[in-house]
C-alpha positions in Angstrom: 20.2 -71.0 -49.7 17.8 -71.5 -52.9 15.0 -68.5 -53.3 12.1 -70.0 -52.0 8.5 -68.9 -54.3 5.4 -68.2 -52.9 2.8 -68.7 -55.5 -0.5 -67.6 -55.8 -2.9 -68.1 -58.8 -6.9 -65.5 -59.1 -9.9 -66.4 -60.4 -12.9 -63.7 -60.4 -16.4 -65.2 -59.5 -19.5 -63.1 -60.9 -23.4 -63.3 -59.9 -26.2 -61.2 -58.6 -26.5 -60.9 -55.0 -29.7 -60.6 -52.9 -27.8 -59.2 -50.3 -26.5 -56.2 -52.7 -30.6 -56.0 -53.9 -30.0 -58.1 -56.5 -27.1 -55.6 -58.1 -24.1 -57.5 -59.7 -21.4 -58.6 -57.8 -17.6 -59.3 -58.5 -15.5 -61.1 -56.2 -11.8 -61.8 -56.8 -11.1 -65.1 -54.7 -6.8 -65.9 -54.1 -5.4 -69.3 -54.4 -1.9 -69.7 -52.5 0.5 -72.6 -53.5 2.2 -74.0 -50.5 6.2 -73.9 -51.7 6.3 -77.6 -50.6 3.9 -79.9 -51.3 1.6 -78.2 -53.9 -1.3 -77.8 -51.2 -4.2 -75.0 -52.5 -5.3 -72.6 -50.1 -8.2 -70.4 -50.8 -8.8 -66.6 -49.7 -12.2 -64.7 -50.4 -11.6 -61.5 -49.1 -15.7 -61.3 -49.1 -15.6 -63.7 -46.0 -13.4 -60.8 -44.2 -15.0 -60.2 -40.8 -17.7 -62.5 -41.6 -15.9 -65.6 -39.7 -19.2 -66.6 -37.8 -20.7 -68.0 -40.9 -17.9 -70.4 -40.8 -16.8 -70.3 -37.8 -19.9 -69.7 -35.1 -19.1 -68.7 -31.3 -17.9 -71.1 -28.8 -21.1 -71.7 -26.1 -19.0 -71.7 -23.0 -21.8 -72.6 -20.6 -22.3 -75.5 -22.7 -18.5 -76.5 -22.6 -19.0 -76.2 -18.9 -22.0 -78.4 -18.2 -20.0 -80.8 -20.5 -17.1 -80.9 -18.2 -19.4 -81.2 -15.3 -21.3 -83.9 -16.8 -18.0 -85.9 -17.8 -15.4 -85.4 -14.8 -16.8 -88.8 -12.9 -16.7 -90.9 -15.6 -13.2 -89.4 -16.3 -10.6 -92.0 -16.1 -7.9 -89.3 -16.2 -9.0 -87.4 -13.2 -8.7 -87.9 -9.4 -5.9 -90.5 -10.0 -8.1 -92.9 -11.6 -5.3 -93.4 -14.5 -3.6 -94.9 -11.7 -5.8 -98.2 -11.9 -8.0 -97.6 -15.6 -5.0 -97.3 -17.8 -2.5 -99.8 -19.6 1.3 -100.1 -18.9 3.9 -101.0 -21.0 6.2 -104.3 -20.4 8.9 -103.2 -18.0 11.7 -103.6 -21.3 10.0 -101.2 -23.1 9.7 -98.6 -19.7 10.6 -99.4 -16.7 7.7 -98.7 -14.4 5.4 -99.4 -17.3 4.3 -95.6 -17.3 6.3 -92.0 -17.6 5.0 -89.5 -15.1 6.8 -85.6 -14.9 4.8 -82.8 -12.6 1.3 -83.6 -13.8 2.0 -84.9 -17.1 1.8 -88.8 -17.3 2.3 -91.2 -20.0 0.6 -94.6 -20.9 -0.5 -96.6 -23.7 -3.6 -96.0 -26.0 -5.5 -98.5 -25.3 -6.7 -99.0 -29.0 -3.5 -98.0 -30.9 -3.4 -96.8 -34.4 0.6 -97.4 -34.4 3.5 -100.2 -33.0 3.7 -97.2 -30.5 0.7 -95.2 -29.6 0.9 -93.5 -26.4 -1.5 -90.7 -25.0 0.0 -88.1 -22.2 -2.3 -86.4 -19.6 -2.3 -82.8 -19.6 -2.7 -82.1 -16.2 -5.0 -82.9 -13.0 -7.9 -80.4 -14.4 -10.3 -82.1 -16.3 -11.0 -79.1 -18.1 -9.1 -76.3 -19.2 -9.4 -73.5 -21.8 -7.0 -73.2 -24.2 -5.3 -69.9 -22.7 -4.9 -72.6 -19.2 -2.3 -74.7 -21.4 0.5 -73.5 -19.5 4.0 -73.6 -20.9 5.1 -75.2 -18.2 2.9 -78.5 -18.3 3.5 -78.5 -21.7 6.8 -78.9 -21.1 6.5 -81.7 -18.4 4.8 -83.5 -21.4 6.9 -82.9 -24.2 9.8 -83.9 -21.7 8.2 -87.4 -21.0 7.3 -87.6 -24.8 10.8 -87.5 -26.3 11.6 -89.8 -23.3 9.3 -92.5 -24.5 10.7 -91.9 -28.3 14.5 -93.2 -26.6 13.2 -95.7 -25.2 10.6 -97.0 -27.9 13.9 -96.7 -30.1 15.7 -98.3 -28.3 13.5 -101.4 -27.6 12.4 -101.5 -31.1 15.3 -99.6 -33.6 13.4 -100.3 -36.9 10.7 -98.0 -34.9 12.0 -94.2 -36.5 9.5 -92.2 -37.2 7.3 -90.0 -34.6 4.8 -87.1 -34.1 3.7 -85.6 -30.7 0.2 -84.8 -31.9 -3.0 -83.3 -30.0 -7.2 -83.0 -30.0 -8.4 -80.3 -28.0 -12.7 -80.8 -27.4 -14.6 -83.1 -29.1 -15.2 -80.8 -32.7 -11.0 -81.1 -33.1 -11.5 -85.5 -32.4 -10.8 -85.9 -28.7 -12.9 -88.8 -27.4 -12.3 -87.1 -23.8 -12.7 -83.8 -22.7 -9.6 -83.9 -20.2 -6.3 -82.7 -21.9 -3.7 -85.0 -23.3 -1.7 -85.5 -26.4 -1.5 -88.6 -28.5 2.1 -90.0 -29.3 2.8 -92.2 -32.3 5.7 -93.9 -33.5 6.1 -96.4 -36.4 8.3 -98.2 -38.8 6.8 -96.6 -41.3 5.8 -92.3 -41.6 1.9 -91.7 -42.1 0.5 -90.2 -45.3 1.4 -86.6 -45.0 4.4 -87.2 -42.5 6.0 -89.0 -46.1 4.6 -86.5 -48.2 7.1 -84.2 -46.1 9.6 -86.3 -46.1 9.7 -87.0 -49.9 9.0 -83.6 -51.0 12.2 -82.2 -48.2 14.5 -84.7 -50.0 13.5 -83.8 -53.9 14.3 -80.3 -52.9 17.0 -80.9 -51.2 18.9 -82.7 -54.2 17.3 -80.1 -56.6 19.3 -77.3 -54.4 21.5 -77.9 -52.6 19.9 -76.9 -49.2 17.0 -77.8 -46.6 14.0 -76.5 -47.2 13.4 -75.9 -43.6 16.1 -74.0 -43.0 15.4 -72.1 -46.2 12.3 -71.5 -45.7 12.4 -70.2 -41.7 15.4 -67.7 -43.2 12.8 -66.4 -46.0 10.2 -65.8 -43.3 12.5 -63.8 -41.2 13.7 -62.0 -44.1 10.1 -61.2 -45.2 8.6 -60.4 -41.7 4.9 -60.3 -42.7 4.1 -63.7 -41.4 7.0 -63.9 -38.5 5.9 -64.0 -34.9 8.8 -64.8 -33.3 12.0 -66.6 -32.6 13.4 -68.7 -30.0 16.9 -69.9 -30.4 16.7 -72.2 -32.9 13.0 -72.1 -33.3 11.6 -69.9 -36.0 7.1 -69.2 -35.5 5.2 -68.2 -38.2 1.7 -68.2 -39.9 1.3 -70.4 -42.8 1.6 -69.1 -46.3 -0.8 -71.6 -47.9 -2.2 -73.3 -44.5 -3.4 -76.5 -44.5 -6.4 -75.7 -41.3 -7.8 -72.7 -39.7 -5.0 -69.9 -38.7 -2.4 -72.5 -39.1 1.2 -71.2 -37.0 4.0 -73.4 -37.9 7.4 -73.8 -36.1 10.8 -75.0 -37.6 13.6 -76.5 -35.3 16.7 -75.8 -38.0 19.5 -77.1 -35.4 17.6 -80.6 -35.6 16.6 -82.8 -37.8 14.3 -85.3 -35.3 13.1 -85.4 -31.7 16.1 -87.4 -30.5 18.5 -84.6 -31.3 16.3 -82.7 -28.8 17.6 -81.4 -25.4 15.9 -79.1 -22.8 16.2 -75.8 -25.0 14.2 -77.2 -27.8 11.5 -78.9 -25.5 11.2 -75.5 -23.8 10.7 -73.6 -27.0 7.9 -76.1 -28.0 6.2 -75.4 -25.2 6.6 -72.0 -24.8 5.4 -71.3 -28.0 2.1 -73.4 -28.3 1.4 -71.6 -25.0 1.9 -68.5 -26.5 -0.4 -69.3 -30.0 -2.9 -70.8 -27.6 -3.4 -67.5 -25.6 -4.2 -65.9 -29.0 -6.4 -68.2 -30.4 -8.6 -68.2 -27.2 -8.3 -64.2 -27.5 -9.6 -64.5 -31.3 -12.6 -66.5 -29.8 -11.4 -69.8 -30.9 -12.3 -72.7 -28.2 -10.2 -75.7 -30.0 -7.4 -76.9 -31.8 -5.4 -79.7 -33.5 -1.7 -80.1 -33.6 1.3 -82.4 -35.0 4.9 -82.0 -34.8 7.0 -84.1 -36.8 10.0 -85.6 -37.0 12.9 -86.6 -39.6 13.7 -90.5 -38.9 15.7 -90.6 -35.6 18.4 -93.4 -36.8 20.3 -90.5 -38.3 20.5 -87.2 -38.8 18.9 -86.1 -42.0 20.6 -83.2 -43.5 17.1 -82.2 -46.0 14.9 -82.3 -42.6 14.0 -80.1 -40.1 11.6 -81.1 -36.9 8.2 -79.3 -38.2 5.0 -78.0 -36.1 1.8 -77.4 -37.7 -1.1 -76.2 -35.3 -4.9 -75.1 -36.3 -7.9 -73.9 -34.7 -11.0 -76.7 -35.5 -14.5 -75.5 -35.3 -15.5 -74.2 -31.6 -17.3 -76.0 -29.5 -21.4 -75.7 -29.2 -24.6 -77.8 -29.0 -24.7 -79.7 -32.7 -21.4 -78.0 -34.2 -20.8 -78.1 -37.6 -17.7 -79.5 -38.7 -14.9 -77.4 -40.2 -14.0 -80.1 -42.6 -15.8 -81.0 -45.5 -15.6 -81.6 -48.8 -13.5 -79.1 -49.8 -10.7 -80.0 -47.3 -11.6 -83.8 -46.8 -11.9 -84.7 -50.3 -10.7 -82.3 -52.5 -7.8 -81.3 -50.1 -7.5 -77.9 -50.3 -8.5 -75.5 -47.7 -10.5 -71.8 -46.7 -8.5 -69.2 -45.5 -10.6 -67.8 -42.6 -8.4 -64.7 -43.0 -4.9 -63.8 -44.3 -2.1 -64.9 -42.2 0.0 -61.9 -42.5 -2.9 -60.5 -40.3 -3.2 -63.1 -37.8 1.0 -63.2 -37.4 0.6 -59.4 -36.3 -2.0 -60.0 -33.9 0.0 -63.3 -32.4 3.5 -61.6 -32.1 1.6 -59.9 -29.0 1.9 -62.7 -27.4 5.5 -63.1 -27.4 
């Protein structure tokens, strides 16, 4: 096991401030160096129990008139799917959809990948994120590495995948009604080969996965653990990437197909779990994407990898959470240190 750094680099910012009358103020802001890939995280403990500037509250009345307002146009809801979505060619699945409990799987209809499949998240065409339930989350993750097989299968050059989700409309979803989006490709996307690139330098540099390492470090540290499952190791992000980002590392498997019950259960379990605290903390939406190494083989410097992050909540005219500090300069605001937020979420476990 190599010793894995966490870096961090200061920088002291220095004006007069009209909320201090004008008097001179020194703040100290914190950049954190993701141990990976380089990423720059920043922390002004100033912005401590200020989120709201950043961060306003979710209107829920509004959320609700939304839903009302969009459930009969819904082509999720009351079955509709049924006769409003695409189907695959029976040689790719046999009944040209996947259904499990209330999960149900069809093709986007305008897809970004050779695969691109969305998942239905239940009858409700609305839910909050502390009504994710572990257990429809599992129906779907079930189905989802189902339809990796068989897209595999049909297609072996197709290797790479992500189960990926928007949660409202301020995280991307073009519906209001739960699902996930499912893609898989010949080729990884930007950040999924950054991963895979950066995994496979360290791995030759060491000796070891970086995964594996890292979820040991974690462990050993405690300060940003929440919990673990098995083989499944939750924590906070050292230098996240989005707003009170938890990460998960599978380090029994290196890609989806390697994946059984236990592992499926653990994935849903613990979103369920994050999900609860986030909607405790106020927090109304999210993104996630969990990625895998290329399922042709098992890839000894590669673990499968969550990443999940609140967006901006949802109101009337939100702003958006991504600008150009994160969009173009790609580095991002820590809303507030993760060794924090990994104490409040281990109550959820």
């Amino acid at each position: 096991m190599a010793k894995i750094s966490f870096e961090s680099w200061r920088q002291t910012a220095i004006f007069h401030n009209p909320l201090k009358n004008g008097q001179l103020d020194t703040q100290e802001i914190e950049v954190r160096i993701d141990p990976l890939t380089g990423h720059q995280s920043t922390f002004n403990p100033a912005l401590e129990g200020k989120i709201s500037i950043l961060f306003p509250d979710t209107d829920y009345a509004y959320l609700e008139e939304r839903a009302e307002a969009t459930q009969g146009q819904c082509f999720m809801c009351d079955g509709r799917w049924r006769t409003a979505t695409p189907t695959y060619s029976t040689d790719i699945l046999p009944g040209g959809r996947l259904q499990r409990g209330e999960a149900v799987l069809f093709p986007n209809l305008f897809p970004l990948a050779a695969f691109h499949a969305v998942v239905i998240l239940g009858d409700r065409h609305f839910r909050l994120p502390n009504e994710i339930s572990a257990d429809l989350l599992e129906d779907a993750f079930a189905i989802s590495v189902e339809y990796f097989r068989e897209c595999h299968r049909y297609n072996p050059s197709v290797r790479y995948f992500t189960i990926n989700a928007n949660f409202l409309l301020p995280a991307g979803a073009s519906v209001m009604h739960p699902h996930l989006q499912l893609l898989g490709s010949p080729f990884p996307g930007t950040h999924h080969q950054l991963l895979l690139e950066k995994s496979l330098a360290y791995y030759e540099a060491n000796g070891s996965c970086y995964w594996t390492d890292l979820a040991k470090e974690e462990i050993e540290r405690g300060e940003r653990m929440i919990t673990r499952m098995s083989d499944s190791t939750w924590f906070t992000a050292y230098a996240p990437v989005g707003a009170n980002e938890t990460d998960a590392v599978w380090t029994e498997t290196s890609h989806f197909l390697e994946w059984g019950t236990a592992e499926i259960r653990q994935m849903a379990e613990g979103i369920a779990g994050v999900l609860r605290g986030y909607h405790d903390m106020k927090f109304s939406t999210y993104n996630f994407s969990c990625f895998s190494g290329p399922v042709d083989r098992s890839s000894p410097e590669f673990r499968c990898f969550l990443r999940l992050v609140n967006r901006q909540n949802a109101m009337p005219h939100h702003r958006t959470d991504d600008y150009y500090f994160q969009k173009l300069l790609k580095n991002e605001i820590i809303i507030q240190r993760p060794e924090k937020l990994a104490t409040f979420l281990r109550r959820y476990f």
